[in-house]
Structure formats: C-alpha cells, structure tokens
C-alpha positions as CSV (number, residue, x, y, z in Angstrom):
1,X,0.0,0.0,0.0
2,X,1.5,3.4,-1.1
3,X,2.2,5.7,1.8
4,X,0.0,8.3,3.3
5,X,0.3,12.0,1.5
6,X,-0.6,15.2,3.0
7,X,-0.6,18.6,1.5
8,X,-0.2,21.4,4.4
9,X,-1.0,25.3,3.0
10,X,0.3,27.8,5.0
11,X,1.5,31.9,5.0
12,X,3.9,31.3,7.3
13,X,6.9,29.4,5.8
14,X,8.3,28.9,9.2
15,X,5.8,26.1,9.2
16,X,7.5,24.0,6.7
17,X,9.2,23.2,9.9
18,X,6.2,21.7,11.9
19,X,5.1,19.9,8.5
20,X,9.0,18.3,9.1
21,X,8.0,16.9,11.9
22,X,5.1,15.2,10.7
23,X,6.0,13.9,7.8
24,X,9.0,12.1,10.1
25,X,6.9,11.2,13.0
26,X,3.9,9.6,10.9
27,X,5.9,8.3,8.2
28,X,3.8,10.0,5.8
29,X,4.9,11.7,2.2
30,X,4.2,15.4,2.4
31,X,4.6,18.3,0.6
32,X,4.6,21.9,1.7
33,X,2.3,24.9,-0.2
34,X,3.9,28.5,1.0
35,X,0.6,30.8,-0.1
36,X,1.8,34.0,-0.8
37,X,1.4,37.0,-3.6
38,X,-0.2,35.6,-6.3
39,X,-2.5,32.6,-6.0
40,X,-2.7,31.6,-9.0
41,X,1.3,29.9,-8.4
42,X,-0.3,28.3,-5.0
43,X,-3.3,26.8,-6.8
44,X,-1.3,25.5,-10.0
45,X,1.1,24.2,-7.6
46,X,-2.2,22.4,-5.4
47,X,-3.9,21.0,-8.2
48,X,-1.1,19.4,-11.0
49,X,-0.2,16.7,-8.0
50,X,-2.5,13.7,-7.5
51,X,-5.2,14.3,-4.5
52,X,-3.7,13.9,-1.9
53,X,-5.1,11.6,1.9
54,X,-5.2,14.6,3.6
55,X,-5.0,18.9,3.1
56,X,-3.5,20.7,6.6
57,X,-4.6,24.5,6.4
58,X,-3.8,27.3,8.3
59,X,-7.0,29.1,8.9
60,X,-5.5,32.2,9.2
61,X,-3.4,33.6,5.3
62,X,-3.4,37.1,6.5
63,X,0.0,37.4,5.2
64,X,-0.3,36.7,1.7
65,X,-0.8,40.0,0.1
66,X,-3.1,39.6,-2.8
67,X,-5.8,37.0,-3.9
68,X,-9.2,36.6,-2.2
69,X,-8.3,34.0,0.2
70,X,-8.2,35.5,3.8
71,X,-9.2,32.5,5.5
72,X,-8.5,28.9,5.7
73,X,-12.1,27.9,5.6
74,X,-12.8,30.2,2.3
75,X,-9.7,28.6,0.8
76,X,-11.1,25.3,2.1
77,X,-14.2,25.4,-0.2
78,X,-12.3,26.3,-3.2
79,X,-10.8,23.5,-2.4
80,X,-13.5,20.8,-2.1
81,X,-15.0,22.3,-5.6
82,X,-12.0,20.2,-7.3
83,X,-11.5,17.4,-4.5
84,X,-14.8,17.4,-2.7
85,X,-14.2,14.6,-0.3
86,X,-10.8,15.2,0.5
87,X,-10.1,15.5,4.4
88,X,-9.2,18.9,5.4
89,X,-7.9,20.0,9.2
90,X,-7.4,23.1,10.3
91,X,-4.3,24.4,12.6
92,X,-4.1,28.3,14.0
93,X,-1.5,29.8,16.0
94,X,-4.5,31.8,18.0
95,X,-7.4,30.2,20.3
96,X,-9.4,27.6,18.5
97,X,-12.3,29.1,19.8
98,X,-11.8,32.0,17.0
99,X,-12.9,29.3,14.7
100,X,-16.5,29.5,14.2
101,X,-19.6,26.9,13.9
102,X,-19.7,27.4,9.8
103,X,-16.5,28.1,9.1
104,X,-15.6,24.1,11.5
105,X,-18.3,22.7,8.8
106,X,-15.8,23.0,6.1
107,X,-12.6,21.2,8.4
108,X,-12.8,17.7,9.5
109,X,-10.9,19.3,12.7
110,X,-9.1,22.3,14.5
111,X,-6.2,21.6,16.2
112,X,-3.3,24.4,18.1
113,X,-0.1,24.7,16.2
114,X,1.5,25.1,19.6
115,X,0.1,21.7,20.4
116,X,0.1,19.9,17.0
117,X,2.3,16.6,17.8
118,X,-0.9,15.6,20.4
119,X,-2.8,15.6,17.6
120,X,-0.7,12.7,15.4
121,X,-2.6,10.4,16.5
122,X,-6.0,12.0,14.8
123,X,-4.3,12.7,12.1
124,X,-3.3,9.5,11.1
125,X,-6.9,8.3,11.8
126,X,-8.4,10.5,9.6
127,X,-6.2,9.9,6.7
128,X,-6.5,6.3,7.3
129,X,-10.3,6.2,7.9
130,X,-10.9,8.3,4.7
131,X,-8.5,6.3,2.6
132,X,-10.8,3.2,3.5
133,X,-13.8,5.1,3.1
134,X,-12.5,5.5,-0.4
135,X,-11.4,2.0,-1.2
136,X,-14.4,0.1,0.5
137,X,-17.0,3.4,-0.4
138,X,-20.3,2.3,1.1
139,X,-23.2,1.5,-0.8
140,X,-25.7,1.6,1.5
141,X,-26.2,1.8,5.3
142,X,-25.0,-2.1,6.1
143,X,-21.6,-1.2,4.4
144,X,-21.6,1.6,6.6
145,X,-22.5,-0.4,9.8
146,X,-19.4,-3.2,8.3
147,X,-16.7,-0.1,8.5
148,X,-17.9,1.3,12.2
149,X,-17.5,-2.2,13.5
150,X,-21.0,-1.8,14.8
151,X,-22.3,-4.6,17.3
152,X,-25.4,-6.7,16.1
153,X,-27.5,-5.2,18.8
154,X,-26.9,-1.8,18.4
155,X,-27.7,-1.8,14.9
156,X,-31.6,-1.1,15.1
157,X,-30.7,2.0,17.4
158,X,-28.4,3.4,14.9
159,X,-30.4,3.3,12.3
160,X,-33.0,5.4,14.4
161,X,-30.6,8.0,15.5
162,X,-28.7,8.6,12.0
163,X,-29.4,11.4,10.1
164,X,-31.4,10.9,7.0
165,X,-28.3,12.3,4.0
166,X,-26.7,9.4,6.1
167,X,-29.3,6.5,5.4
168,X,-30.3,7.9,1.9
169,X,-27.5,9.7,-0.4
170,X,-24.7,7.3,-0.5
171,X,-24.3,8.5,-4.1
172,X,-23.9,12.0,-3.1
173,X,-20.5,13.5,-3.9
174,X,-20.0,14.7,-0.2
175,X,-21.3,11.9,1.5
176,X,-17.7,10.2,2.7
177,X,-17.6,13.8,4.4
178,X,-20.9,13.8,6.0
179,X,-20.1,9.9,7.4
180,X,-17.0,11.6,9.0
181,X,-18.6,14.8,10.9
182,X,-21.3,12.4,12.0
183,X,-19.0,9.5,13.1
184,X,-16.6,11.9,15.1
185,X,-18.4,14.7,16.1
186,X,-21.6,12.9,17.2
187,X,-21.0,9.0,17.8
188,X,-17.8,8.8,19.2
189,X,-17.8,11.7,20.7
190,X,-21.3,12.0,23.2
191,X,-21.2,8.6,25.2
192,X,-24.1,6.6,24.7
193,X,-23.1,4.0,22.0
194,X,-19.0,4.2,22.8
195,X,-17.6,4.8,26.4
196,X,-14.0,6.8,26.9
197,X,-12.3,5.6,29.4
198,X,-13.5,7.3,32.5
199,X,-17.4,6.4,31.0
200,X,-16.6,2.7,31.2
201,X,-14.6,2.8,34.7
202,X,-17.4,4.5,36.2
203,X,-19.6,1.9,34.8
204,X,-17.7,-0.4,36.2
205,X,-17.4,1.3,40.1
206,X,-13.9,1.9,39.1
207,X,-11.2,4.6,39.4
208,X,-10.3,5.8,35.8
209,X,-6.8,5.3,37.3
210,X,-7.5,1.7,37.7
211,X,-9.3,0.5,34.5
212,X,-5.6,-0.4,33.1
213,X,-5.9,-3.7,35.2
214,X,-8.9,-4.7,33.6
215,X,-9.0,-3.2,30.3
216,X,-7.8,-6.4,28.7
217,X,-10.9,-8.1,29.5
218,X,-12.6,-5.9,27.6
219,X,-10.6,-6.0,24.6
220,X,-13.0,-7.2,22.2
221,X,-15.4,-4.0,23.0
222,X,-12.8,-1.8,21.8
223,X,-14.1,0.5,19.3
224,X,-11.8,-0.4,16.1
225,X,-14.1,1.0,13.3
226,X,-13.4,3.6,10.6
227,X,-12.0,6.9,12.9
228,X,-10.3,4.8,15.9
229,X,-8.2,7.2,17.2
230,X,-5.2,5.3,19.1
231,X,-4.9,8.8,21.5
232,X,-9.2,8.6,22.2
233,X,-9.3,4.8,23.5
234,X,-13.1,3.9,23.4
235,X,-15.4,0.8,23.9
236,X,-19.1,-0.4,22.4
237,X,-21.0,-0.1,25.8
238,X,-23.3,-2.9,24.6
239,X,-20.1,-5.5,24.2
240,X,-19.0,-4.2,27.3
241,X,-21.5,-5.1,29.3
242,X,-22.0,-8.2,28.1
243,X,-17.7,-9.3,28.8
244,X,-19.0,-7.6,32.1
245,X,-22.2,-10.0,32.4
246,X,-20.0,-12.9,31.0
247,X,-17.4,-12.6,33.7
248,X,-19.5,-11.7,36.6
249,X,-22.5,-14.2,35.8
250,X,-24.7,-12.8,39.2
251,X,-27.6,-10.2,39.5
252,X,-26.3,-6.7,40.0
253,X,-25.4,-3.0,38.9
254,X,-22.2,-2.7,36.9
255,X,-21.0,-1.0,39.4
256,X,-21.2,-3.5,41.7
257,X,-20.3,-5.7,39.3
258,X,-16.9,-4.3,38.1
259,X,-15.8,-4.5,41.5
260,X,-15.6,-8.3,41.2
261,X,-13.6,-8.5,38.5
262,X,-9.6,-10.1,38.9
263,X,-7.3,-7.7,40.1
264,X,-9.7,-5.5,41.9
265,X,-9.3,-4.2,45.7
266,X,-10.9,-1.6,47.8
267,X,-8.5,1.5,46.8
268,X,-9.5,0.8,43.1
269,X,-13.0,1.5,43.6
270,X,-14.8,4.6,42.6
271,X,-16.0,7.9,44.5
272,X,-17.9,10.7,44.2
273,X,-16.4,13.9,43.1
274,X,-18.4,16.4,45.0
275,X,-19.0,14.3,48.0
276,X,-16.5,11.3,48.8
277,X,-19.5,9.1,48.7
278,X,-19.3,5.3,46.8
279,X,-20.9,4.3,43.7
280,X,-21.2,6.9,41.6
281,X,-23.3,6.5,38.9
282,X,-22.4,9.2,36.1
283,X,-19.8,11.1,34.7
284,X,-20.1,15.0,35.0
285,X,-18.5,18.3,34.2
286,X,-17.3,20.3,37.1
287,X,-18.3,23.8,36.0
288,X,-19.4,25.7,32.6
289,X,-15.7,27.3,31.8
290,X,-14.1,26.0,28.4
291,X,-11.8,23.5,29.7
292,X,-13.5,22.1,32.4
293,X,-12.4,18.9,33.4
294,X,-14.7,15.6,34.0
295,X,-15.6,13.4,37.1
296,X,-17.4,10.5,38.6
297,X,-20.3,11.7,40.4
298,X,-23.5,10.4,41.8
299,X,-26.7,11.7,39.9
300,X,-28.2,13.5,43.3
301,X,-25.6,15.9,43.0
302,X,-25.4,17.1,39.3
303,X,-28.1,18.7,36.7
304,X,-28.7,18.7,33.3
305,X,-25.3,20.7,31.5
306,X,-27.1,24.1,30.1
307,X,-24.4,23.7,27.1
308,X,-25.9,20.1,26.0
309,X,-29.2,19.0,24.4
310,X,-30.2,15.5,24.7
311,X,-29.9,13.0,22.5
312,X,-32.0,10.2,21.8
313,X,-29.9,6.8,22.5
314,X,-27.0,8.8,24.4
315,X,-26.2,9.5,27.6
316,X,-27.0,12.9,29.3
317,X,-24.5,15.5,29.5
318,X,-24.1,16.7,33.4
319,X,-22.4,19.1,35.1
320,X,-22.1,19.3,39.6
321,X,-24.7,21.4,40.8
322,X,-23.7,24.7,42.7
C-alpha cells in the first residue's frame, strides 16, 4: 500500500518546519504549499499533483498579500470544488475558539499549532479512515455499519438515530464527508453508544486510574471501526456489558459488578467527586468554563449541562450542581 500523503497550505513558511515533523513522525509523504502574492502559483502548484489523503490549512493567510483568500475555511471550499471529499484539518497559532460553527463545517478538525504533535494520532486516523472510506466506499447503510465495526445489537438503534443524508444519499459526492462529521463529532464523541475511558470505569465502580488492570478483558469491546483514534481509547458499551455480564455471571449494577472483577481491591473502587460518597453512577462536568475537566459523580448531586441537548440513545450531558 502506497504511503500516506498530506498537502499542508500555509503563509507562514516557518511552518514547513512543523510539516517536518510530521512527515518524520507519521511516516507519511508530504509536501509543503507556501501561499503567498499571487494565488494563482499556490493553486497551480495544489492541483497538477494527485489528491492527496489529507489537506492541513492554516485558517489564518493574512500574510499573503493579494488574492481573495483570507481565511482557511474560504480557501477550504475552493478547495472541495475540485477534490470534494478530501479531508481537510485546520491548525491556527490563536485560540481555537476564534474558529467559528460554519467556518468548522468546512474542516474535519481544529487543532493548536502550539500543540500539533498531540494531535498525530488523529491525524493518522483521519487519513487512514478516509482512505478506507474510499477503497471500501459504502453503498448503502450495512456497508456503513461493516466499516464502524457496529455490534449486532446496536444496529436497530443506529439506524434510528442517524441522520437521513446518512441512510439515503450514499451516491452524493459529499457523502464520505458527511459519514465523517457524523462518526466523530456525534458517535464517538457524546457517550451513549461508545464509552472513553472514565465512561466505562465508572460503569464499572472503578477509578479511571484503575481500568488499566482490567482493560484487557474488555478488549474485544474496543471501538476499532473507521476513525479509531489510538490517542481517544473507546469501547461499544453494549459488548462491554455483556464481557462484564459474562465474567461476573450474578444479579447486579455494573458498578457492583466491576468491583468483582480479577485484580480488583478496595483502593480501586470509585468515588464521588463532589461528595466522597461510593458508587457513583455518572460522569459529569465540574463547571461551565471551556476547559473544564470531568468526574465521577453520583446523579443526586449534578443537573442537566445548560451547554448540552439531549440525544435520543446517548447518555446525558451533566455538570455538579452549585
């Protein structure tokens, strides 16, 4: 199989640098486009090479001093007019959160330049899951269901949930792109159907700290479908309760359950965030700001998150109470 290619556009030529580094740490082919005066150079340069797995763009081409394109996502749907299902991720030098809702429609991701080796992971995913998408393109929604690795059961609740362009238009020229905002920005990201890690260890009356001695139990629930991120582990909550219910064949919660399984003493077992008491039964935010981190909580003591609509199928989205 021919090696992975990227294409990363940029102002700033100081980021051939950065696009160094990735080609080396990935093992990918690369090639670097420095945008600048006259775009019509940058776009014969783009387009005479093959299409290539993936397209990096800065978001920000303030620097070039002619041409139209001012911004990444603009430059973005030029773009897609010539390769419309090629993956495109977006890096900045300024706070992500500058990036709005419509102008993220147009990148399969954001990502800091300052933190852009974190992110390897992902993007080898996405150039990997698109290049399958590609080679095994799916004709209808079972094809679909084949590449997310889907379990048996889960399948009838999928196929509620989905999005009709989804279910309907496998034909449409955008579709591998509307499999991939769907899959990663809805499915694998809002637990429900997958668990991260602290999800399932609180599910299974565990410290997240303490899931590494049972994790290979589990290993068969391991999400492995199209956009497995290596840095993102995540597990079908259907197969993992049933290794649960196979290992620990008794009546009981999970969480009463985990705590049974090999390798498993007192100090392992789960708390409460907000008040030190056992068994908590959810996973919750700790307060509205931007980065706010996560923790096992029992229900009593967290609400609804105000940020966070329900969805049908998925878990709720809580955050501790005042």
């Amino acid at each position: 199989m021919s090696r992975y290619k990227f294409i990363w556009i940029d102002d700033d030529p100081r980021r051939r640098v950065s696009s160094d580094n990735l080609k080396s740490a990935l093992g990918f082919l690369g090639q670097f486009v420095a945008v600048k005066g006259d775009y019509q150079d940058n776009l014969d340069e783009l387009f005479n090479g093959s299409e290539p797995d993936l397209i990096i763009m800065d978001h920000n081409l303030e620097k070039s001093t002619t041409g139209v394109f001012k911004k990444g996502s603009t430059f973005a749907a030029f773009i897609r007019e010539t390769w419309n299902e090629c993956p495109i991720v977006c890096v900045t030098g300024q706070d992500i959160d500058i990036v709005d809702s419509q102008q993220r429609s147009l990148y399969e991701d954001v990502f800091s330049i300052s933190q852009i080796s974190k992110y390897y992971p992902t993007i080898r995913s996405i150039s990997e899951s698109f290049r399958i998408l590609n080679r095994k393109r799916p004709k209808d929604i079972a094809d679909l269901f084949d590449l997310m690795k889907a379990p048996v059961e889960d399948i009838d609740r999928l196929k509620t949930i989905m999005p009709i362009e989804l279910k309907e238009n496998f034909k449409d020229k955008s579709q591998l792109l509307n499999i991939s905002h769907w899959v990663r920005n809805v499915l694998l990201k809002r637990p429900g159907f997958v668990y991260d890690r602290m999800w399932l260890a609180t599910t299974l009356g565990i410290k997240e700290s303490s899931l590494v001695k049972v994790e290979s139990i589990f290993s068969r629930a391991k999400y492995s479908g199209i956009f497995a991120d290596e840095s993102n582990d995540l597990w079908w909550k259907s197969k993992a309760l049933d290794t649960l219910t196979n290992q620990i064949d008794e009546v009981g919660l999970p969480w009463e359950k985990g705590r049974k399984l090999p390798g498993i003493i007192k100090r392992d077992y789960s708390i409460c965030y907000a008040s030190g008491e056992d068994f908590p039964e959810t996973v919750a935010f700790i307060d509205e700001t931007k980065d706010s981190k996560r923790a096992s909580m029992k229900l009593q003591y967290t609400e609804s998150h105000p940020n966070y609509g329900d969805l049908l199928f998925f878990e709720e989205i809580r955050i501790m109470k005042s």
